[in-house]
C-alpha positions as CSV (number, residue, x, y, z in Angstrom):
1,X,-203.9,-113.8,-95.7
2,X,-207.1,-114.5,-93.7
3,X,-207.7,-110.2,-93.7
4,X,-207.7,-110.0,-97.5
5,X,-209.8,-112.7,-97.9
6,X,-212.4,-111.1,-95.9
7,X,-211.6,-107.7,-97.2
8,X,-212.1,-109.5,-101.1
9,X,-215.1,-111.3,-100.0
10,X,-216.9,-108.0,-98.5
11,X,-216.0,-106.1,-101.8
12,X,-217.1,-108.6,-104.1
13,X,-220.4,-109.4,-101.8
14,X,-221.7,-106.1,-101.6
15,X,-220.8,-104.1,-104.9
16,X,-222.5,-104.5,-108.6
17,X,-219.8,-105.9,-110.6
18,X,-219.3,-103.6,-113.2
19,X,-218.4,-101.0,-109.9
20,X,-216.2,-103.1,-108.4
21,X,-213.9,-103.2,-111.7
22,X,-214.3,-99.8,-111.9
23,X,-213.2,-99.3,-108.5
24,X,-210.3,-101.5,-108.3
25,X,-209.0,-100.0,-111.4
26,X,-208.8,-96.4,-110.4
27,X,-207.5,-97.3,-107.0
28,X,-204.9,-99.8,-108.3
29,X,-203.9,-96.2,-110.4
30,X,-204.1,-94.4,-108.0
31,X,-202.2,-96.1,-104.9
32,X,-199.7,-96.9,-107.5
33,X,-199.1,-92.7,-108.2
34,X,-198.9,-92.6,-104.6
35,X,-196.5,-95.4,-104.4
36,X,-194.4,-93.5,-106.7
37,X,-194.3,-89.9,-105.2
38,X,-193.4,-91.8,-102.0
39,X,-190.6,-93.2,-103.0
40,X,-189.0,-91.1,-105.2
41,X,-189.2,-88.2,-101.9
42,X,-187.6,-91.3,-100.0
43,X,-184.6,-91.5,-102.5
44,X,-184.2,-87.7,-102.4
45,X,-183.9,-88.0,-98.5
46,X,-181.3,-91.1,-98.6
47,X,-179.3,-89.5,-101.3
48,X,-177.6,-87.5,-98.1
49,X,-177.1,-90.2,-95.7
50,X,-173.9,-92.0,-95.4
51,X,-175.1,-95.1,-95.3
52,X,-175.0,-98.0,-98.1
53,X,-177.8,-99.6,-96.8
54,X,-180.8,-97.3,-96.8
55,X,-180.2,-96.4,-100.8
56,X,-179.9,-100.3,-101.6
57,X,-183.4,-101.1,-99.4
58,X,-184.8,-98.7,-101.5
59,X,-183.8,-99.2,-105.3
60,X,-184.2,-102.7,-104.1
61,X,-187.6,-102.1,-102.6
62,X,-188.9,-99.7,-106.0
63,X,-189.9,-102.3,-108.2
64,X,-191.2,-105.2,-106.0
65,X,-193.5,-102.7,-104.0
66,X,-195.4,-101.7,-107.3
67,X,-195.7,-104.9,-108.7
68,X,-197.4,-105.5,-104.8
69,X,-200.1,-102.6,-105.6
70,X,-201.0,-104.4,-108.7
71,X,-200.8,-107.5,-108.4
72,X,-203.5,-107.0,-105.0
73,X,-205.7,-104.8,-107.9
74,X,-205.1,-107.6,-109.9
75,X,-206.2,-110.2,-107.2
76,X,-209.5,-107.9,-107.0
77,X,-210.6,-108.0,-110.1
78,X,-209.4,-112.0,-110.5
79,X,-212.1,-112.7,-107.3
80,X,-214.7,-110.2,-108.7
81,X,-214.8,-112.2,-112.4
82,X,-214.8,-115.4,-110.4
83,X,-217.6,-114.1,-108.5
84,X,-219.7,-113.2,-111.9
85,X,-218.8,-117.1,-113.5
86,X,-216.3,-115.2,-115.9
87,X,-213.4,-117.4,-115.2
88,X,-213.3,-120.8,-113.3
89,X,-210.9,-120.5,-110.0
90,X,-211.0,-123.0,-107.3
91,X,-210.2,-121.3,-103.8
92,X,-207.3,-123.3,-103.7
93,X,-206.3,-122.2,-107.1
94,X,-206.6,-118.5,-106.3
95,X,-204.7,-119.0,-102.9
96,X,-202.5,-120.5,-104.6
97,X,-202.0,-118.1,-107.1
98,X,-201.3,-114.9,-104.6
99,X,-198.9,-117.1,-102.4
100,X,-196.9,-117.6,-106.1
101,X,-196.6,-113.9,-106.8
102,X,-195.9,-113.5,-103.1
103,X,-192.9,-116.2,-103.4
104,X,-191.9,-114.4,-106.8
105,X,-191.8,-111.1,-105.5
106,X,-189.9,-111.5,-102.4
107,X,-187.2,-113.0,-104.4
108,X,-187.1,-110.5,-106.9
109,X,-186.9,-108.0,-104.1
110,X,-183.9,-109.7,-102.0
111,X,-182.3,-110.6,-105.7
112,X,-182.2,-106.8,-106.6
113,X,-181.6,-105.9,-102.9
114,X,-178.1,-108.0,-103.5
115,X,-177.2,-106.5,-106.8
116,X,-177.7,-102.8,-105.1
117,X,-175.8,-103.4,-102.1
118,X,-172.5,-104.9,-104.0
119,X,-172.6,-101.6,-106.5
120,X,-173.1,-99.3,-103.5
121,X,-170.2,-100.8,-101.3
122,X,-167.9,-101.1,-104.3
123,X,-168.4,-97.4,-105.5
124,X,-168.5,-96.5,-101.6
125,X,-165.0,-97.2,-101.4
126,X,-163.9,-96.0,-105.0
127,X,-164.9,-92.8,-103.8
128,X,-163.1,-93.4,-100.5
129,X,-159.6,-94.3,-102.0
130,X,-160.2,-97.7,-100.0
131,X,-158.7,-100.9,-101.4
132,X,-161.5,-103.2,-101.5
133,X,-161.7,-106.8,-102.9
134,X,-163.8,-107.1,-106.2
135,X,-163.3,-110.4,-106.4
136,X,-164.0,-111.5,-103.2
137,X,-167.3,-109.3,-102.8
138,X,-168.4,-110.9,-106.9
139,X,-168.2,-114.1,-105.4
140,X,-169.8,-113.1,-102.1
141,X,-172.4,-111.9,-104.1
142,X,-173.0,-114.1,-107.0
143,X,-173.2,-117.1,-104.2
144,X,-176.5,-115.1,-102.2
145,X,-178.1,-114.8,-105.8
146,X,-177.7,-118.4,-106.5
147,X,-178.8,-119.3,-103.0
148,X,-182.1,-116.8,-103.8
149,X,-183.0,-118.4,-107.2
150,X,-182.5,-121.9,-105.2
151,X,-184.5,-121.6,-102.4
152,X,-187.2,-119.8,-104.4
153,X,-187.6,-122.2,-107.1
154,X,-188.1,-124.9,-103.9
155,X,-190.2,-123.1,-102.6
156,X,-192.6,-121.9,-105.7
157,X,-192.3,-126.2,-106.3
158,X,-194.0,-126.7,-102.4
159,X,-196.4,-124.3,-103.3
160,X,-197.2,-125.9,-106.6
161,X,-198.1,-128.9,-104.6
162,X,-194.6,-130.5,-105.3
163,X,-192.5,-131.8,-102.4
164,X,-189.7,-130.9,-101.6
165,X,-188.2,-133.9,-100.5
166,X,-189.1,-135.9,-103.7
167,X,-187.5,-133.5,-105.8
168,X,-184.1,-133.1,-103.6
169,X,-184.4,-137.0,-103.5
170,X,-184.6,-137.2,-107.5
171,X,-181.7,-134.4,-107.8
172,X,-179.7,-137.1,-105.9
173,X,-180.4,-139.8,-107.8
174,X,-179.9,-138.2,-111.2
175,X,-176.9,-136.1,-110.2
176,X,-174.2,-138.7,-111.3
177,X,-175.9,-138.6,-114.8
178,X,-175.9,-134.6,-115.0
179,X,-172.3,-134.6,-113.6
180,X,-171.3,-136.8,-116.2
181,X,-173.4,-134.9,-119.0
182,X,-171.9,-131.2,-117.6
183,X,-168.6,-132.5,-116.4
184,X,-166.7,-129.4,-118.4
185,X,-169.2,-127.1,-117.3
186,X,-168.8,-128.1,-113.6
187,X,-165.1,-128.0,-113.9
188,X,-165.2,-124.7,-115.0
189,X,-167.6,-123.7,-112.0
190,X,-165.0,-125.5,-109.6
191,X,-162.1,-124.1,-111.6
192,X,-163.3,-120.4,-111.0
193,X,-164.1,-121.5,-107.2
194,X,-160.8,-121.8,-107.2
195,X,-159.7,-119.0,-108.6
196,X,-161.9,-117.1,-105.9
197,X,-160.5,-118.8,-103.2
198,X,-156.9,-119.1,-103.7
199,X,-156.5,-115.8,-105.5
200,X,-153.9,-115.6,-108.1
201,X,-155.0,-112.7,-109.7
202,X,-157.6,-110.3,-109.7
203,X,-159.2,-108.3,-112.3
204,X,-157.4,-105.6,-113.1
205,X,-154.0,-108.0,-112.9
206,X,-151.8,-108.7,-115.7
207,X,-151.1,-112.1,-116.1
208,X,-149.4,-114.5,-118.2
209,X,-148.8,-118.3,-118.7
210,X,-145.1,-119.9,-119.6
211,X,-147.2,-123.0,-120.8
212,X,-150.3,-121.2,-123.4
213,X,-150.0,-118.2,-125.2
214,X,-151.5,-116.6,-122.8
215,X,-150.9,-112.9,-121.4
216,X,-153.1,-109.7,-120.6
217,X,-155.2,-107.9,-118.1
218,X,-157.4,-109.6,-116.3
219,X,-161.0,-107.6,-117.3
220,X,-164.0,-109.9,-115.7
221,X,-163.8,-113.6,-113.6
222,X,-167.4,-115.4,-114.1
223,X,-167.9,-118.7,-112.7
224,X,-167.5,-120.4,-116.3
225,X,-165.0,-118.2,-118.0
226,X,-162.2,-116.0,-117.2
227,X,-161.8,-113.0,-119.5
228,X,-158.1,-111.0,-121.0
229,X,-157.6,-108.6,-122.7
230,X,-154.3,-108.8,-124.7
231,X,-151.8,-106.1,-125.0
232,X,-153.2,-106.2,-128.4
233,X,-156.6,-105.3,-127.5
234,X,-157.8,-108.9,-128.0
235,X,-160.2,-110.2,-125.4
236,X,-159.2,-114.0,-124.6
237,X,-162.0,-116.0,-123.2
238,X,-160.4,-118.6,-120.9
239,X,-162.7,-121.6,-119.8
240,X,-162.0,-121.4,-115.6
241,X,-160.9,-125.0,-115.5
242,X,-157.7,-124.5,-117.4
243,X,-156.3,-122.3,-114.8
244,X,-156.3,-125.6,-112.4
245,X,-153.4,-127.4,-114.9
246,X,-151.7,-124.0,-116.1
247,X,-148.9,-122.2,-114.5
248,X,-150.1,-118.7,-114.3
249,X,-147.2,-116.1,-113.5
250,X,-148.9,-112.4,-112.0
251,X,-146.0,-109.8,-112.5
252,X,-148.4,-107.2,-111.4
253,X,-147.5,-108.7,-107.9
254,X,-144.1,-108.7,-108.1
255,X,-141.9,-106.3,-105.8
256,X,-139.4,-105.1,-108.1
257,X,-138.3,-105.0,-111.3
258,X,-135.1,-106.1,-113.0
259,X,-132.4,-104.8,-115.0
260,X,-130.1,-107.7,-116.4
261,X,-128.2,-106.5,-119.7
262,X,-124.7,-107.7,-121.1
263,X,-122.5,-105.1,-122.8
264,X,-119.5,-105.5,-124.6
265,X,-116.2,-103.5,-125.0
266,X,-113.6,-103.9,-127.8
267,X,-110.3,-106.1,-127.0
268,X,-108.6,-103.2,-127.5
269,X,-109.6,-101.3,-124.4
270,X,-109.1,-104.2,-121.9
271,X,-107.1,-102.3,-120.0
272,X,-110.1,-99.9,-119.2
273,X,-112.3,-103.0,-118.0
274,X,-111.8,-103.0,-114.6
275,X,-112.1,-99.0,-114.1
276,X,-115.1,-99.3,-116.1
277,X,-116.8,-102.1,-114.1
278,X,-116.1,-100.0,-110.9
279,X,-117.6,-96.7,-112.5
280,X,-120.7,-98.5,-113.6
281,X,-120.9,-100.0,-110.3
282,X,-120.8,-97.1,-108.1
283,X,-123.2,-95.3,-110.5
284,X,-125.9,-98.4,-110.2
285,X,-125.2,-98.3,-106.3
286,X,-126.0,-94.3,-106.1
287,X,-128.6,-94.3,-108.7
288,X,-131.7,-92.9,-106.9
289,X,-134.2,-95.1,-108.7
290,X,-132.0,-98.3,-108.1
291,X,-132.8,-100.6,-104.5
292,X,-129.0,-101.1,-103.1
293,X,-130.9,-103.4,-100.7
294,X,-131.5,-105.6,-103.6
295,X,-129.0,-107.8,-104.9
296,X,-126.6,-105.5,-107.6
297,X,-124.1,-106.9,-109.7
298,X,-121.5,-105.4,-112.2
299,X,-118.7,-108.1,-113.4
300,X,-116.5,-108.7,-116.0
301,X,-117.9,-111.7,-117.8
302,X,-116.7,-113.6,-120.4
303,X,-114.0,-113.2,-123.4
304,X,-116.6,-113.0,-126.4
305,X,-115.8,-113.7,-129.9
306,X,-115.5,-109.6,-130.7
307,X,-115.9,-108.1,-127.3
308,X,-114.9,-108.7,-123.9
309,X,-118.0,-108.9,-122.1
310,X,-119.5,-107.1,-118.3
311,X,-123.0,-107.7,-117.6
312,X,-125.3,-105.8,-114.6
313,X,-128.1,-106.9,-112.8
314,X,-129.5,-104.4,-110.5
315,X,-133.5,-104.0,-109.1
316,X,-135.8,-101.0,-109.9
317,X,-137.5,-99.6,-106.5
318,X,-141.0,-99.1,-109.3
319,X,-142.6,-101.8,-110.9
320,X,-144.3,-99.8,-113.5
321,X,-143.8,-100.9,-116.9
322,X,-143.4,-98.0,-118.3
323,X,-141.4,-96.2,-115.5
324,X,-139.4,-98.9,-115.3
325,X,-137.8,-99.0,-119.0
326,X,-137.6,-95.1,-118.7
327,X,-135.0,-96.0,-115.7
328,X,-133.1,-98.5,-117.7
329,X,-132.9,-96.3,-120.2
330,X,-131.2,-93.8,-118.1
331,X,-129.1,-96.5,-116.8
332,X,-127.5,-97.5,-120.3
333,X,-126.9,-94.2,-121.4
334,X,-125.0,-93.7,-117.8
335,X,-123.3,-96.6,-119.0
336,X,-122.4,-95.4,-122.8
337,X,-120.9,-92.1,-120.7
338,X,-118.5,-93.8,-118.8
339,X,-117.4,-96.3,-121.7
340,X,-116.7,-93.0,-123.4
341,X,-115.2,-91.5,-120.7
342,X,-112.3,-93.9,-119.8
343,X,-111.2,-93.8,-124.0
344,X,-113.0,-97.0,-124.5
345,X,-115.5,-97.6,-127.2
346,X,-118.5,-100.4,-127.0
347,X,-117.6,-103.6,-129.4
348,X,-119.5,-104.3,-132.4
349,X,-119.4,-107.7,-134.6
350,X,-115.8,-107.6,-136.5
351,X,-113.5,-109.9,-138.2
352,X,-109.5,-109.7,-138.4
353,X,-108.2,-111.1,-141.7
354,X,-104.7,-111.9,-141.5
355,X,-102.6,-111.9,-145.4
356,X,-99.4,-113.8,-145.4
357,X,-97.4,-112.6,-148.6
358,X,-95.2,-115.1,-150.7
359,X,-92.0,-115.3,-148.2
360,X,-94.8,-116.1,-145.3
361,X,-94.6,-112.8,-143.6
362,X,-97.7,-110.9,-142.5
């Protein structure tokens, strides 16, 4: 600070006014081409190194280091139309005033430097094939930029000739009366905390909720809101709180998927039950797409109204929804064959009406 105040003083003491404007002009221009050139030859260079790091620094660094080349031009000609009784501008003022943009500057350039460095390391490992956790590195991330815009309002208040200390003390005194004012707007910050932390889903999960009509993929976890989109292509906006008081089931976790259908067979065929039960068996323990290390069942069941009744239950090694009923479709027509096979046929809803003529015979 103390060089450029020399350097302004020297300009301002020794130049005819109109000059100086003039000069500061043209040389703000002029560094700021410069500025340019030299980093756009810098991103052409870091476009071919591996690391993350270097490309973030710089799209980080692009717009911070030209407002820098203007805002000193603009700091020139602020000190050379003091100098002339233009404007009015205490020292303090005008020291002021630099350390500000200074302040707002930095932050802008470690805010952006954030931003860039989450968007490189995510589409780093896209193009990678590595698993990497969005939600984790969101939150990682969203948590620096709030600590950013924190510190730096603080610190534009100390410059301002606020302090500090008065204003963490007031925030103490009157955060019982904001808590109570944004209690739903803190539960939904806690509430997607939460959701951070513990992890029941991700984005990109389908989830769904036995106790709302809830169910969807998981597009976008904010820190108020929690956003679906339906298998009807409706988003649902979710207030983050709600999730703390909701069971939320996530089959996109699950291991495997099950196949648990009844079928029934006409009373007439009961003597093909228990053949049938062992064919259908043996095919659900050989079927290639079937996990016999799973728990596989194939019983007769129960004496239905028109049908006697076998049910399966057997696990798919995919968990793909589609794959999934694609293999259970297979299954049952597997099944259908062998019904058809043994001479039996598969029961459908019927009624037996019994006539007694005038002597009581049937």
């Amino acid at each position: 600070m103390l060089i450029i105040d020399s350097f302004i003083l020297a300009f301002v003491s020794q130049n005819h006014w109109s000059l100086q404007i003039v000069t500061i002009l043209i040389g703000t221009i002029i560094v700021n081409y410069f500025v340019i050139r030299s980093l756009k030859r810098l991103e052409k260079y870091v476009q071919h190194t591996p690391s993350i790091w270097d490309k973030a620094l710089l799209r980080a660094a692009y717009l911070p280091v030209r407002l820098i080349g203007w805002l000193i031009g603009l700091t020139l000609l602020l000190a050379v139309l003091q100098a002339q009784g233009d404007i009015e501008m205490t020292h303090s003022l005008f020291y002021h005033f630099r350390k500000l943009a200074f302040v707002v500057v930095l932050a802008l350039f470690l805010y952006r430097l954030v931003n860039n460095v989450q968007r490189s390391l995510l589409l780093s490992r896209e193009r990678a094939n590595k698993k990497v956790d969005v939600a984790s590195v969101d939150t990682i991330s969203k948590l620096l930029r709030l600590s950013i815009l924190i510190i730096a309002t603080l610190v534009i208040f100390q410059v301002l000739g606020y302090s500090i200390s008065g204003i963490l003390a007031f925030g103490g005194m009157g955060g019982l009366a904001v808590g109570f004012a944004a209690k739903d707007l803190l539960a939904n910050f806690f509430g997607g905390l939460m959701i951070y932390l513990d992890k029941p889903f991700k984005v990109g999960d389908w989830v769904r909720s036995p106790d709302r009509d809830i169910e969807g993929t998981v597009e976008d976890i904010g820190w108020r809101l929690t956003r679906i989109r339906t298998f009807k292509k409706r988003p649902l906006y979710i207030p983050n709180s709600l999730f703390t008081n909701i069971i939320v089931e996530n089959p996109s976790r699950m291991s495997h998927r099950r196949i648990n259908e009844t079928i029934g067979i006409r009373y007439d065929d009961w003597k093909q039950m228990q053949r049938i039960v062992a064919d259908v068996k043996m095919m659900l323990m050989t079927h290639k797409d079937i996990d016999e290390q799973q728990t596989l069942i194939c019983n007769f069941n129960a004496f239905n109204e028109y049908s006697l009744d076998f049910f399966i239950c057997a696990y798919t090694h995919t968990t793909d929804w589609v794959t999934f009923h694609e293999i259970k479709q297979n299954v049952l027509f597997n099944i259908f064959q062998i019904i058809e096979e043994r001479g039996a046929e598969i029961a459908f809803p019927t009624q037996t009406l019994l006539m007694h003529n005038k002597h009581g015979d049937l």
